[in-house]
KEKOL-580454 format. One record per residue (C-alpha): x negated, y negated, z negated; residue in one letter. Coordinates in Angstrom, 2 decimals. Each point is the difference from the previous one (the first is absolute). Layout:
{site {X Y Z} "A"}
...
***
This chain:
{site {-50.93 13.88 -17.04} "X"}
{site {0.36 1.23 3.11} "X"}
{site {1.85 2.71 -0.83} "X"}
{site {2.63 -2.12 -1.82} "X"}
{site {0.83 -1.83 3.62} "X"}
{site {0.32 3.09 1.81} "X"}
{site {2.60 0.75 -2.79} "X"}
{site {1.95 -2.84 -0.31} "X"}
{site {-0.40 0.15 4.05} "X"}
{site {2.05 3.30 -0.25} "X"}
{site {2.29 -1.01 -2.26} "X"}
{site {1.23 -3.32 1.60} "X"}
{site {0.31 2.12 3.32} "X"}
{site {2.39 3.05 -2.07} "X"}
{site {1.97 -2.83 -1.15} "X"}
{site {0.55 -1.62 2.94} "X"}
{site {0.58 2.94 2.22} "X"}
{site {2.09 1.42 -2.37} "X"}
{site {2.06 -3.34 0.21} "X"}
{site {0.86 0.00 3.01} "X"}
{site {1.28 3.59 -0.09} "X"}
{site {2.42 -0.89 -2.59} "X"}
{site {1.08 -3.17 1.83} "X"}
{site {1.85 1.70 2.81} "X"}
{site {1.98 -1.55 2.80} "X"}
{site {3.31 -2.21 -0.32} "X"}
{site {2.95 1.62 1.36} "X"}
{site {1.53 -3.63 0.82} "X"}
{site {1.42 -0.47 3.83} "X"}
{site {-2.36 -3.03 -0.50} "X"}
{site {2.43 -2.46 1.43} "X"}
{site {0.92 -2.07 -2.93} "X"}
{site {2.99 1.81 -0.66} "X"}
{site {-0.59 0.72 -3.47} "X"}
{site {1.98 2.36 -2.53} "X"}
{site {3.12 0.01 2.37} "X"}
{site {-0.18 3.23 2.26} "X"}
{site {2.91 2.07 0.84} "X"}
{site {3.49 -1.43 -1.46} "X"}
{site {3.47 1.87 0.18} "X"}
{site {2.38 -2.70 -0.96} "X"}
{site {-0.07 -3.53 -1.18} "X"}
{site {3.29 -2.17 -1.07} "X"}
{site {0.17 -3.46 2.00} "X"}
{site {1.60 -3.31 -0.75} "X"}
{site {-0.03 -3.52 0.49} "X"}
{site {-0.65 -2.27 -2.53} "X"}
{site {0.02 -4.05 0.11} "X"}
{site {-1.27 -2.17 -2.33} "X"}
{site {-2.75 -2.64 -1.15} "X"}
{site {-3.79 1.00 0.16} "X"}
{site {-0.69 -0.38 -3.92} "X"}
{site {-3.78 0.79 0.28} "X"}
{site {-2.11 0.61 3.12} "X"}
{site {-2.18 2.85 0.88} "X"}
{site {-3.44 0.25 -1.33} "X"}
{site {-2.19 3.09 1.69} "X"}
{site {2.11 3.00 -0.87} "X"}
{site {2.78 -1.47 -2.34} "X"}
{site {2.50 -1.01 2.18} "X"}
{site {2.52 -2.47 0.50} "X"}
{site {2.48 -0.26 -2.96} "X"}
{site {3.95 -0.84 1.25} "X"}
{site {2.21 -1.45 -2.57} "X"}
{site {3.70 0.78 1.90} "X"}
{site {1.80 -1.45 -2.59} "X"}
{site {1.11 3.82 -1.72} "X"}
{site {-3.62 1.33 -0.19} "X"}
{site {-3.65 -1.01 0.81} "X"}
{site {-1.29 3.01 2.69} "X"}
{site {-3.78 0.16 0.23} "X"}
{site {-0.56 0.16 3.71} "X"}
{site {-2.89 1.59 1.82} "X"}
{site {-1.23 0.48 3.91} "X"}
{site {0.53 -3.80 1.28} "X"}
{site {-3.55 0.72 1.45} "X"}
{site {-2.83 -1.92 -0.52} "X"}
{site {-0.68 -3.62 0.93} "X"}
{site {-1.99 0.56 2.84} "X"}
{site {3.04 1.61 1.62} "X"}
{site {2.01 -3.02 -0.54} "X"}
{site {-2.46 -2.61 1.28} "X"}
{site {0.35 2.36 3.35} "X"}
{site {3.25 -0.71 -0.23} "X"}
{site {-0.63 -4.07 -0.38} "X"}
{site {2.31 0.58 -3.19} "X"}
{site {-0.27 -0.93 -3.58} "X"}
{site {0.65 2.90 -2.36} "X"}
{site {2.71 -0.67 -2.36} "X"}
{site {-0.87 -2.54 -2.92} "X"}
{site {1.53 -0.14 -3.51} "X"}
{site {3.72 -1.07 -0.12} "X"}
{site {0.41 0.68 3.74} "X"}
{site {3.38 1.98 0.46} "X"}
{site {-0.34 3.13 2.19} "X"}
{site {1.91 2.98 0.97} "X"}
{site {-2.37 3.05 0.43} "X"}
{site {1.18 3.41 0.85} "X"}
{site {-1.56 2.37 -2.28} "X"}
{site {-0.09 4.19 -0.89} "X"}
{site {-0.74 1.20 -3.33} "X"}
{site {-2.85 2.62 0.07} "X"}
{site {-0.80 2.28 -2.18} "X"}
{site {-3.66 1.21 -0.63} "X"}
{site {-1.72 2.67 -1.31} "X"}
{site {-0.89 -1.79 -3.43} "X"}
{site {4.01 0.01 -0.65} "X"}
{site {-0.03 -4.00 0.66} "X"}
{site {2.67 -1.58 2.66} "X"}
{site {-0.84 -3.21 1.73} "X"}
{site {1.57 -2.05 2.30} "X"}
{site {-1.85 -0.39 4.03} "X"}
{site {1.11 -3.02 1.94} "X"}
{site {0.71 2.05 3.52} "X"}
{site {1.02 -3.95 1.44} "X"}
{site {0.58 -3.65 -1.48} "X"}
{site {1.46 -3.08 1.46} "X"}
{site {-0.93 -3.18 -1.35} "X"}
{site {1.80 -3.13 -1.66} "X"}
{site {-0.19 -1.70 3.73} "X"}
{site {1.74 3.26 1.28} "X"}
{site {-3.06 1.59 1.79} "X"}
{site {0.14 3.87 -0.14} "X"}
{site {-3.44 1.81 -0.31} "X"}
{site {0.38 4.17 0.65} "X"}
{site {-2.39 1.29 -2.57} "X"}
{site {0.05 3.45 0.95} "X"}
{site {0.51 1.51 3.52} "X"}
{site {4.04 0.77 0.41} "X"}
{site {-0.80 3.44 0.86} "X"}
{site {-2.86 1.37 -1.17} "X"}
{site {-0.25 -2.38 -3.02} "X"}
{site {-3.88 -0.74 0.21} "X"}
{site {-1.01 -3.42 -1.37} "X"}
{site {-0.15 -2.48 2.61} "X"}
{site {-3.17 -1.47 -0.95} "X"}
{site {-1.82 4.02 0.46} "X"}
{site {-0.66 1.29 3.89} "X"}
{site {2.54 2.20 1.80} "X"}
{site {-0.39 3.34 0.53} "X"}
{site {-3.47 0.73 1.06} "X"}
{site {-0.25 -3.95 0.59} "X"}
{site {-1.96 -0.96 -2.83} "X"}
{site {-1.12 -3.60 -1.59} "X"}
{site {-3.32 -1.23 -0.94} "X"}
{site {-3.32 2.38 0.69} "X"}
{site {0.60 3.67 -1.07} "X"}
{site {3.19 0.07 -0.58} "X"}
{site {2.38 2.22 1.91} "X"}
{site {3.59 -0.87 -0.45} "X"}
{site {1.94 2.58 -2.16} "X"}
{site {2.75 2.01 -0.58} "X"}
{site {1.81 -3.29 -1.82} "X"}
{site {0.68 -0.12 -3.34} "X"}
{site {2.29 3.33 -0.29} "X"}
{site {3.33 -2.32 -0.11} "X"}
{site {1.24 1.98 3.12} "X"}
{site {3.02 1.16 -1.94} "X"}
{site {1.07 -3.57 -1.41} "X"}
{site {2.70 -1.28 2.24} "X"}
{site {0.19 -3.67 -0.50} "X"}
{site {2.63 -2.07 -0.92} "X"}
{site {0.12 -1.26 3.81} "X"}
***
């Protein structure tokens, strides 16, 4: 009996150890950034139209312009907006949002919101003019929130606005 709990003792600590060997570290800047690192080029536009569905966590903000509906990502998340004492945009709002088509590594383009202005006329900058970080993220070396050190941006750099 004993013997069978010194074995299942070694065993349990093989697995584990050997676990974490295999795990390694992430090679993420750890800022939030995400997929989007280092980006050469990126077409911009502005588009206007009527907010035909809303963002839910991750999905965006669909735009019917009239032509086309453009799914719509980066208009940050709602904590950024209540700093701002703003409402996000709500379904069948109309909105102009300047946008650049990125391309990523899985072959998909999508469309990041770089600024907005509202149906009352209010213009939010969604992106730093220069170096293109989201506004919501800390400045270079600034940082938001505990443990984050601001970031490099968001690798849009290269996207000259429509502004």
């Amino acid at each position: 009996m004993h013997h069978q709990a010194i074995m299942a003792t070694a065993i349990a600590l093989t697995l584990g150890t050997t676990t974490l060997a295999l795990a390694g570290q992430g090679a993420g800047p750890g800022n939030g950034t995400g997929p989007i690192h280092e980006l050469s080029t990126a077409s911009c536009e502005i588009i206007t139209g009527t907010v035909a569905s809303a963002a839910v966590a991750g999905e965006g903000y669909v735009i019917d312009t009239g032509v086309e509906t453009v799914n719509v990502f980066g208009l940050g998340p709602i904590g950024y907006w209540d700093r701002l004492e703003l409402v996000p945009p709500q379904v069948g709002e109309s909105i102009t949002v300047d946008i650049c088509w990125l391309s990523f590594s899985d072959e998909t383009t999508k469309a990041i919101a770089t600024a907005i202005t509202l149906m009352d006329g209010t213009y939010v900058e969604l992106r730093d003019p220069i170096t293109n970080q989201p506004s919501w993220r800390g400045g270079q070396g600034g940082g938001q929130g505990q443990g984050q050190a601001g970031g490099q941006g968001q690798g849009l750099a290269d996207c000259t606005g429509p502004r």
